[in-house]
C-alpha positions as CSV (number, residue, x, y, z in Angstrom):
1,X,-15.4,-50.8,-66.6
2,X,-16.4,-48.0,-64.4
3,X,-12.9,-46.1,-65.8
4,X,-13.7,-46.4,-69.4
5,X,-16.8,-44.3,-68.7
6,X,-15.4,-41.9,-67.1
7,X,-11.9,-40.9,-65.9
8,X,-10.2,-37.6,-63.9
9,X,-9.2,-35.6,-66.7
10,X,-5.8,-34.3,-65.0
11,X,-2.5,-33.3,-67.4
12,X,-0.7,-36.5,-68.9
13,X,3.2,-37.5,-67.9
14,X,5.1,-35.0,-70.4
15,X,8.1,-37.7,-69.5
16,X,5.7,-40.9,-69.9
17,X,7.3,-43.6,-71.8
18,X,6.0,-44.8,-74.7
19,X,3.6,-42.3,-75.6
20,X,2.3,-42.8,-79.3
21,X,-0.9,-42.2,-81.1
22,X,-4.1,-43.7,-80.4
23,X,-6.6,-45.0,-82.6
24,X,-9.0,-42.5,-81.8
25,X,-5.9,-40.0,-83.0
26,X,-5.6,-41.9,-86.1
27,X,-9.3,-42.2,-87.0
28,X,-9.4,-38.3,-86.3
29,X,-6.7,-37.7,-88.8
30,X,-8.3,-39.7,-91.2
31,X,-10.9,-37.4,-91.1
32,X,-9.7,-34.6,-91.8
33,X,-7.8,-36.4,-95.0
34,X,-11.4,-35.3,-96.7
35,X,-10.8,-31.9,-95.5
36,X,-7.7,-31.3,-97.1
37,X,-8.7,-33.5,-100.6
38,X,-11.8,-31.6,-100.9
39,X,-9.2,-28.3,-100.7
40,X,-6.6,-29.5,-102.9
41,X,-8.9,-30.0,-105.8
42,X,-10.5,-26.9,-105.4
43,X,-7.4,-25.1,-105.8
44,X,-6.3,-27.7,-108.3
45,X,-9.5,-26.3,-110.7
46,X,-9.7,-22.5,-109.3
47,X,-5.9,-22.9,-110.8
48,X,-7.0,-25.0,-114.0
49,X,-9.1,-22.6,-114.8
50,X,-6.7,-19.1,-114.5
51,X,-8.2,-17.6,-111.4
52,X,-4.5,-17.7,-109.3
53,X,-5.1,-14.6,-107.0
54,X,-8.6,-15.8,-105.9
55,X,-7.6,-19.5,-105.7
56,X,-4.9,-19.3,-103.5
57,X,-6.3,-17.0,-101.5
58,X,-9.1,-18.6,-100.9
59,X,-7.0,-21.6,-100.4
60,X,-5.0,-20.4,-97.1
61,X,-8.1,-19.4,-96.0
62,X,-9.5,-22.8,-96.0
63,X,-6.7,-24.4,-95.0
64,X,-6.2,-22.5,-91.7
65,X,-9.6,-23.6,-90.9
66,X,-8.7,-27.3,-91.2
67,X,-4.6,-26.9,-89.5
68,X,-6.3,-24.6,-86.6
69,X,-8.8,-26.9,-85.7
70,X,-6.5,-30.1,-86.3
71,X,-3.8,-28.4,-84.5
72,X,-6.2,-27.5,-81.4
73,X,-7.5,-31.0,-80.8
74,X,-4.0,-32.6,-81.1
75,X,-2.3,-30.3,-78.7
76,X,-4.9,-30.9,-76.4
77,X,-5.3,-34.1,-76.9
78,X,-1.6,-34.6,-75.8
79,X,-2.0,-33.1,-72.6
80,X,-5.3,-34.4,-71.4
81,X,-6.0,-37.4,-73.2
82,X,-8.7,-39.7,-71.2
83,X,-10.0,-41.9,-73.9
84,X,-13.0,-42.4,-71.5
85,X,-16.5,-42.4,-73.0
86,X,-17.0,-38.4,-72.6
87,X,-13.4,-37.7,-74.2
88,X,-14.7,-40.3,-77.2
89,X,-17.9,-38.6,-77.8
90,X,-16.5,-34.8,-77.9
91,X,-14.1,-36.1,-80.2
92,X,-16.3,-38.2,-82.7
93,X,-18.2,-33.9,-82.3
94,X,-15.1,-32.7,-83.6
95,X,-14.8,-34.9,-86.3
96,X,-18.7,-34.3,-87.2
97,X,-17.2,-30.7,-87.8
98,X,-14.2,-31.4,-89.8
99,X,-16.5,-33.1,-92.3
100,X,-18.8,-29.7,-92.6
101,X,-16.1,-27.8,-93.0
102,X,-15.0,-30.1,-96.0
103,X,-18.7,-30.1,-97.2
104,X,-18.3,-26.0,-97.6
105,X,-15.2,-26.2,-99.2
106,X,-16.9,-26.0,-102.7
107,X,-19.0,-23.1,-101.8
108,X,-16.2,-21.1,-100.2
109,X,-14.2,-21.4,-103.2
110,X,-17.0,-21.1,-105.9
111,X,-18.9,-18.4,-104.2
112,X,-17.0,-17.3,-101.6
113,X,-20.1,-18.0,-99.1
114,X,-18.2,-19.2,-95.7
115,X,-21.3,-20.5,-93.9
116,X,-21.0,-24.1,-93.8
117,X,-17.2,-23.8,-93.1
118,X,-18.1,-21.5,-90.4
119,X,-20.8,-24.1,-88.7
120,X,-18.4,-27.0,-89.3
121,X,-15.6,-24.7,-86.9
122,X,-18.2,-24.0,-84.9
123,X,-19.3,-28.0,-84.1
124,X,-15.6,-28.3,-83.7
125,X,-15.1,-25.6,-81.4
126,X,-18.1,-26.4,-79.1
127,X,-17.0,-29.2,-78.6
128,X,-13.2,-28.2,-77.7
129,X,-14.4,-25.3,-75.6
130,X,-16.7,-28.5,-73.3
131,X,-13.4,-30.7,-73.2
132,X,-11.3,-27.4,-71.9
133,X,-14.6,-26.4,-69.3
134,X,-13.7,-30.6,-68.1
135,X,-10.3,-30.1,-67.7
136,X,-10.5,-26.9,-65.7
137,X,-13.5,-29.0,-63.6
138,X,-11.2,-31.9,-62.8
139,X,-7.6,-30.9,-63.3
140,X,-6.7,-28.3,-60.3
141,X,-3.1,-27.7,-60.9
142,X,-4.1,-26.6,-64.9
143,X,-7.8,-25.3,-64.1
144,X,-6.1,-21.1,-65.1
145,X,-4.7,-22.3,-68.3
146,X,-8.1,-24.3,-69.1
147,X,-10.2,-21.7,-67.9
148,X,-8.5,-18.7,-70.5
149,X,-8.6,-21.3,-73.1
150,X,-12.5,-22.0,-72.7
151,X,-12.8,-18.1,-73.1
152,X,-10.2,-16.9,-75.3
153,X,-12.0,-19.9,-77.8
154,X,-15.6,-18.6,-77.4
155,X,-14.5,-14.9,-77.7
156,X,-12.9,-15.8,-81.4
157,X,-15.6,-18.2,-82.2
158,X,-18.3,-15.3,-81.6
159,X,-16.0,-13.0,-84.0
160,X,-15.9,-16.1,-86.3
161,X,-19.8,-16.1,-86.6
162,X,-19.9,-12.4,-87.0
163,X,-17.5,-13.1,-89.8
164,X,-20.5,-14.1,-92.0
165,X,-22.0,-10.5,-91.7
166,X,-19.0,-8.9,-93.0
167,X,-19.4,-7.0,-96.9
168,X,-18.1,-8.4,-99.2
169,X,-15.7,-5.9,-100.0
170,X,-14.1,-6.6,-96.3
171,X,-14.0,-9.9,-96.3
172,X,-10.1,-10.6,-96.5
173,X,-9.4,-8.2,-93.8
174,X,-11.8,-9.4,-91.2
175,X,-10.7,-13.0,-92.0
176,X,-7.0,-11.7,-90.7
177,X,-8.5,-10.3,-87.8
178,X,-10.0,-13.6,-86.5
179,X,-7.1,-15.5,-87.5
180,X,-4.4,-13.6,-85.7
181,X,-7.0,-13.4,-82.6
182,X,-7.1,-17.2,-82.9
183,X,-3.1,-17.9,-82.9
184,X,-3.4,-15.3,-80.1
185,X,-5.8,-17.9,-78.0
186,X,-2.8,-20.2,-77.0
187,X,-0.1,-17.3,-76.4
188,X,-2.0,-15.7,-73.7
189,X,-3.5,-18.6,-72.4
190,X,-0.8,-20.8,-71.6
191,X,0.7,-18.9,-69.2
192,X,1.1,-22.2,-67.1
193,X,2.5,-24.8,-69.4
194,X,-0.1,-27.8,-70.1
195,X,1.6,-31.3,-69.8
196,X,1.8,-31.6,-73.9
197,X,4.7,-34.5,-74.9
198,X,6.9,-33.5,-77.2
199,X,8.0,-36.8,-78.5
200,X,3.9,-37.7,-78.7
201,X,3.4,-33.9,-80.3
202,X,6.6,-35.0,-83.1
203,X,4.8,-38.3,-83.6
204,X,1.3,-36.4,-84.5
205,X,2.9,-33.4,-86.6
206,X,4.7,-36.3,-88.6
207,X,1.4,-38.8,-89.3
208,X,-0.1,-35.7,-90.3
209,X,2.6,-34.9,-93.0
210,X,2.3,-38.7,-94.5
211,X,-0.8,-37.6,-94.5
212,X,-1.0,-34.6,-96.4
213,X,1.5,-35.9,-98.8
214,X,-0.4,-39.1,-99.7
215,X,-2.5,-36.7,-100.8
216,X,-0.5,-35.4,-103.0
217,X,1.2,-38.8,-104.3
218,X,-2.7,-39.8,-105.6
219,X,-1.9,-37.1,-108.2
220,X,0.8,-38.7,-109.1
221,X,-0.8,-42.0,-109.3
222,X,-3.7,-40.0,-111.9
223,X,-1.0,-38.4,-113.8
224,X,0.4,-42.2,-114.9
225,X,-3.0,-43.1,-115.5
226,X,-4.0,-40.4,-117.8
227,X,-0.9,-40.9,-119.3
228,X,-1.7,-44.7,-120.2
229,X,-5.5,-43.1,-121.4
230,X,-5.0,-40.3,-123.4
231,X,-2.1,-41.5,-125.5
232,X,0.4,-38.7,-124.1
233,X,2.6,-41.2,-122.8
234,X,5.4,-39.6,-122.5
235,X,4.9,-35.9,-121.5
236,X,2.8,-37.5,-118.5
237,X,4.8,-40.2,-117.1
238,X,8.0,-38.0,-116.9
239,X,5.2,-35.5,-114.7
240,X,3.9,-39.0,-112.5
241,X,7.8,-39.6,-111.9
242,X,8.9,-36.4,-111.1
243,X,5.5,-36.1,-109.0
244,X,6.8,-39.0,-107.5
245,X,10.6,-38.4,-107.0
246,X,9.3,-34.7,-105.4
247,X,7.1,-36.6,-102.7
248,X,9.3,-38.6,-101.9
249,X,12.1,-35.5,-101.1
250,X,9.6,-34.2,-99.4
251,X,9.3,-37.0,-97.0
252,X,13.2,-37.6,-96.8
253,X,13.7,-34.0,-96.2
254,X,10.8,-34.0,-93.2
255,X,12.2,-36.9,-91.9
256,X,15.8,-35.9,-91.5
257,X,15.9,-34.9,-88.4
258,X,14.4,-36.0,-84.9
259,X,11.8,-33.0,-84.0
260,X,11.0,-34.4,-80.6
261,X,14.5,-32.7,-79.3
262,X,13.4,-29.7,-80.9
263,X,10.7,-28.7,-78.6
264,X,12.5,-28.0,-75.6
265,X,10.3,-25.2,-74.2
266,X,7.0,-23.3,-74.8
267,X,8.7,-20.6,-77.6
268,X,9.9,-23.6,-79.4
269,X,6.7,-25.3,-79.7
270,X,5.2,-22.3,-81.0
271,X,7.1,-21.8,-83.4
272,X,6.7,-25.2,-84.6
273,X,3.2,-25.4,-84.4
274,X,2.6,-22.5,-86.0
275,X,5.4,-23.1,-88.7
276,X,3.2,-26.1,-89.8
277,X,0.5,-24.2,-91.3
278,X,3.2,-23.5,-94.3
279,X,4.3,-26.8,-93.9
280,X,0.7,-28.7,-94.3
281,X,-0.7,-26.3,-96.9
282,X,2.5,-26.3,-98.8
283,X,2.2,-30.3,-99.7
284,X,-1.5,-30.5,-100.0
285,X,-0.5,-27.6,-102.9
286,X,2.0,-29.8,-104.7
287,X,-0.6,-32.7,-105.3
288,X,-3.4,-29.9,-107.1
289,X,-0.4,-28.2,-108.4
290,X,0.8,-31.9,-110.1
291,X,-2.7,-32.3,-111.1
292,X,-2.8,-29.3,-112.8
293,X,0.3,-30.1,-114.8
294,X,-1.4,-33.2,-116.0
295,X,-4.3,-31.5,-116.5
296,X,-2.5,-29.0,-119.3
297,X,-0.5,-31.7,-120.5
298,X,-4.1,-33.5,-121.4
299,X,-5.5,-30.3,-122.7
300,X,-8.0,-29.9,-120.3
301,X,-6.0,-26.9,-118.8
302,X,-6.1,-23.5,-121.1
303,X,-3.2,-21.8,-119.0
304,X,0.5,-20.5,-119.6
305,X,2.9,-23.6,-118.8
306,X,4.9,-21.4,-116.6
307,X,1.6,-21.1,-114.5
308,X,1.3,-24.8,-114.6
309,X,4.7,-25.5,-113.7
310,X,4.7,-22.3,-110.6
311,X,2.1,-24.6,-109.4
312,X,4.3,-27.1,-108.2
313,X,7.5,-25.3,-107.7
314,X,5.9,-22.5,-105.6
315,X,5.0,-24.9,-102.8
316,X,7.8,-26.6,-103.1
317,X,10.2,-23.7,-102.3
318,X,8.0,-22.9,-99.5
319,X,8.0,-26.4,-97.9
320,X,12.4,-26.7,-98.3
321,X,12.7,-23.1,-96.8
322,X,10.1,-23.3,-94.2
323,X,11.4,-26.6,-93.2
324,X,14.9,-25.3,-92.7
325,X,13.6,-22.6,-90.4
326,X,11.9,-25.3,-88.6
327,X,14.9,-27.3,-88.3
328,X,17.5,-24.8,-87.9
329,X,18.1,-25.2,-84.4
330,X,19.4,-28.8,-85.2
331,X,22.4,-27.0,-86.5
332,X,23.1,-26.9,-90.9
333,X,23.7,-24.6,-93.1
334,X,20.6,-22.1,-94.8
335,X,22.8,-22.5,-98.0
336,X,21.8,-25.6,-99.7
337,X,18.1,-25.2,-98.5
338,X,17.8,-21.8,-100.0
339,X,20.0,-22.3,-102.9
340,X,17.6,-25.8,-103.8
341,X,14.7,-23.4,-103.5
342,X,16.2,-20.4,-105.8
343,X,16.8,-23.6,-108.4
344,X,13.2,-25.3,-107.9
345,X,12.0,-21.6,-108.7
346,X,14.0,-21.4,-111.6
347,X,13.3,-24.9,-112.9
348,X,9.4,-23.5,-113.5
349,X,10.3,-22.2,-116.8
350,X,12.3,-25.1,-117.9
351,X,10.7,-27.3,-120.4
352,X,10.4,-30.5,-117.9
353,X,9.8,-28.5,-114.5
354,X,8.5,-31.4,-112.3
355,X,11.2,-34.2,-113.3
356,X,13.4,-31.1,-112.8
357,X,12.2,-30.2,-109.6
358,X,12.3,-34.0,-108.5
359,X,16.3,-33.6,-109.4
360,X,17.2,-30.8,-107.7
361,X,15.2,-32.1,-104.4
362,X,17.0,-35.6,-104.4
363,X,20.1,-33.5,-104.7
364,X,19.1,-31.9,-101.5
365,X,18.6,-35.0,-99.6
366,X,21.9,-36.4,-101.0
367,X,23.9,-33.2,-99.9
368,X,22.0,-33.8,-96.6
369,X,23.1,-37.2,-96.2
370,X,26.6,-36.6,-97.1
371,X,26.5,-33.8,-94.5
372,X,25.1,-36.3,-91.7
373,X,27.7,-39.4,-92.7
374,X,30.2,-37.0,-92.0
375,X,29.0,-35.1,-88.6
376,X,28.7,-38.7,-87.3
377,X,31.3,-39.8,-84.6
378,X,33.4,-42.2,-85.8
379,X,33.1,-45.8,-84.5
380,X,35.3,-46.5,-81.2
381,X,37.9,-49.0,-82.6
């Protein structure tokens, strides 16, 4: 009993066996599922309604809140994990904040007023900043590392709260400020490795993409039923299958490859890490880009059908090409990946872009398949 209150926080086994999310892990994931809804639909309407450039600006703005602070807490997470009674409370802190940050969504997007994301990072933070002050306390051998990540995230948080004081006019510049400072946290402190698992860091980075592209299948799932409504049968179930055949590409193609090996060092896991951001924000798009197909094909959407259809095939070509930088050092040609995303591109001014789009990405994971089969060994006779 006495270790479930409260446990030496020292750096987990990066070889231990069987390392796999916890509940707690889960739960926090869950979370942040509002996080990213509550994002998606306001770039799904800031779409619907023609205003692109602000939209989707606003939208990676939001969305780096969400992957920075998910992305903190899991790579902690992996290398100090206590699940003791003080771990459990600073987490349930963190989640408090993800759900602020979700609550301010609306604003940030409607009025551009930051504040309530801002507090809901800052919740989040606090709390992350205590759990690194712990570790330093109780874990010797990583108490340097801990120690420039405590102050390296107070530093950017104070420049995050100063944020709020910046003109209007200045906004989108002080915003990349504070978010290159924050990337910059991790660089310069981890000058020791931390114990993170790679196998346990793969595990997370995938839960979090079924995630994000559940999401994104729940606008597939509204597409058939507006379909089934409205009386536009047709126009709106060929959307809800190609919606459904492009999720499911998606998944395939994440899923092709085993990214545990491909975190073999520090610049690796970087590059992964941060490569994610694209990858996240990229599927959460395609579900508010397939609901704002269906919301034109309804008539509830006043906007070009080339706008519509970029909506979806945008993020789309960002998820296959980012995905094959992330994957490229499991050997493969760029050609296919960049030739699907040239075609997705092109299929936005097709008259069916989406069942199009859903094509061309099953072609992918074919060609992918074929290209496995065939790298295979052949069985011993």
């Amino acid at each position: 009993m006495a270790q479930r209150w409260h446990r030496v926080m020292c750096g987990r086994d990066p070889e231990e066996e069987h390392r796999a999310s916890t509940p707690l892990e889960l739960f926090f994931d869950l979370c942040f599922v509002v996080a990213v809804a509550q994002a998606g639909a306001a770039l799904h309407h800031a779409i619907g309604e023609g205003h692109v450039g602000h939209g989707v600006s606003a939208y990676l703005m939001v969305f780096f809140a969400i992957w920075w602070a998910w992305m903190n807490f899991t790579w902690f997470a992996s290398a100090y994990d206590t699940d003791d009674v003080p771990y459990r409370l600073a987490v349930l802190v963190q989640i408090t904040g993800s759900l602020i940050i979700a609550a301010g969504v609306s604003r940030a997007f409607e009025s551009e007023d930051w504040t309530v994301v801002v507090i809901g990072y800052t919740v989040m933070r606090a709390a992350l900043i205590c759990q690194w002050l712990r570790a330093a306390v109780e874990d010797p051998a990583g108490r340097a590392t801990a120690v420039r990540c405590a102050a390296g995230l107070f530093l950017v948080q104070c420049c995050w709260v100063a944020f709020l004081w910046v003109p209007h006019g200045l906004v989108g510049y002080a915003w990349v400020v504070c978010a290159l400072l924050d990337l910059a946290v991790p660089i310069v402190a981890s000058q020791g490795e931390t114990s993170w698992h790679r196998e346990h860091i793969a595990e997370r980075y995938g839960l979090f993409t079924l995630i994000v592209l559940g999401e994104s299948v729940g606008a597939a799932t509204l597409a058939f039923q507006a379909a089934f409504a409205t009386g536009r049968t047709a126009e709106l179930v060929v959307t809800a299958l190609g919606g459904v055949l492009v999720m499911a590409s998606l998944w395939w193609l994440y899923f092709s490859r085993d990214s545990a090996v491909l975190l073999t060092s520090a610049r690796a896991s970087f590059v992964w890490g941060y490569g994610h951001y694209l990858v996240f924000a990229a599927s959460a798009a395609v579900g508010a880009g397939l609901a704002v197909v269906a919301a034109r094909a309804e008539g509830e959407a006043e906007i070009p059908a080339a706008l519509a259809a970029a909506s979806v095939t945008v993020p789309v070509a960002v998820f296959v090409v980012v995905l094959w930088f992330l994957h490229r050092r499991a050997g493969g040609s760029a050609v296919p990946a960049f030739a699907a995303a040239a075609l997705v591109l092109a299929a936005t001014f097709t008259p069916t872009p989406v069942i199009v789009t859903g094509l061309l990405l099953a072609a992918l994971v074919a060609l992918r398949e074929i290209q496995h089969a065939r790298a295979e060994p052949a069985p011993a006779a």
